[in-house]
C-alpha positions as CSV (number, residue, x, y, z in Angstrom):
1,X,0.0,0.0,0.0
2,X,1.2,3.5,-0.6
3,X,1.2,6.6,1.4
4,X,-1.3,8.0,-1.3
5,X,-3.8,5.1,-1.4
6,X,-3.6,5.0,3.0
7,X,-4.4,8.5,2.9
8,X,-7.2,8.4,0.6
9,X,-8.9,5.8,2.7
10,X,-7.9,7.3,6.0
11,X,-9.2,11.1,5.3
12,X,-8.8,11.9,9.0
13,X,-5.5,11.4,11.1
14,X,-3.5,12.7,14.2
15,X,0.0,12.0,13.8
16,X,2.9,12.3,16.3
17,X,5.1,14.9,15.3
18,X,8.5,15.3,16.3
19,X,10.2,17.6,13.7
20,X,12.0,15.0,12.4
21,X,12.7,13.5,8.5
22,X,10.1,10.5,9.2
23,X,7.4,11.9,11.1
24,X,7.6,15.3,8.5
25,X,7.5,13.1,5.6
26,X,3.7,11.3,7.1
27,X,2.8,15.2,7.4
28,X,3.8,15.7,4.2
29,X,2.2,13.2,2.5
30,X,-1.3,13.2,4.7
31,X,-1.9,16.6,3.2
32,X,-0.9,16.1,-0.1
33,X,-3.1,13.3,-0.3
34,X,-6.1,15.3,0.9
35,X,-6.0,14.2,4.5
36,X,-7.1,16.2,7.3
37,X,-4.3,15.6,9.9
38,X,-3.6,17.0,13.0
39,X,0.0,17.3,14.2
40,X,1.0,16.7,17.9
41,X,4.6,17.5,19.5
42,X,5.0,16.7,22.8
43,X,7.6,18.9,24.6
44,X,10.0,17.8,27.4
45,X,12.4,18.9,28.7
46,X,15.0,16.8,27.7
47,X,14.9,17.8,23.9
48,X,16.7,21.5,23.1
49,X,14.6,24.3,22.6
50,X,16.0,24.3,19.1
51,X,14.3,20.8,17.8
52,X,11.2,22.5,19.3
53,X,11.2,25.2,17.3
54,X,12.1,23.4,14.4
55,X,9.4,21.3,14.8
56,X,7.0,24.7,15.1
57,X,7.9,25.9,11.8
58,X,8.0,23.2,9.7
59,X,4.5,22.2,11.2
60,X,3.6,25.9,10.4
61,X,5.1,26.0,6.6
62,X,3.2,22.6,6.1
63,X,0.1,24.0,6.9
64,X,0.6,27.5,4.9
65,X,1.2,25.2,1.9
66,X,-1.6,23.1,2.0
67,X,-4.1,26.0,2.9
């Protein structure tokens, strides 16, 4: 199965978003394919404040894009 035909039979999602190449790729792909996803991050405080705010904009540029 492909991310594209998952997608299209899943239309509604929350994924577990941590900023990273994998979870960003699902993101990707869930709105491309015309998913309605919702994004979480869960902060601690054992990640840097930097892969937090990474995680903040790319979750914010993915959702300017598919707007």
């Amino acid at each position: 199965m492909t991310l594209e035909t998952f997608f299209q039979q899943v239309p509604k999602a929350a994924a577990a978003f941590s900023g990273g190449t994998d979870s960003a790729l699902l993101l990707w792909a869930a709105k491309k394919y015309g998913c309605d996803v919702r994004a979480y991050y869960a902060k601690t405080p054992f990640q840097p404040r930097f892969e937090y705010e990474d995680a903040c904009r790319l979750a914010r540029r993915t959702a300017e894009r598919s707007g």
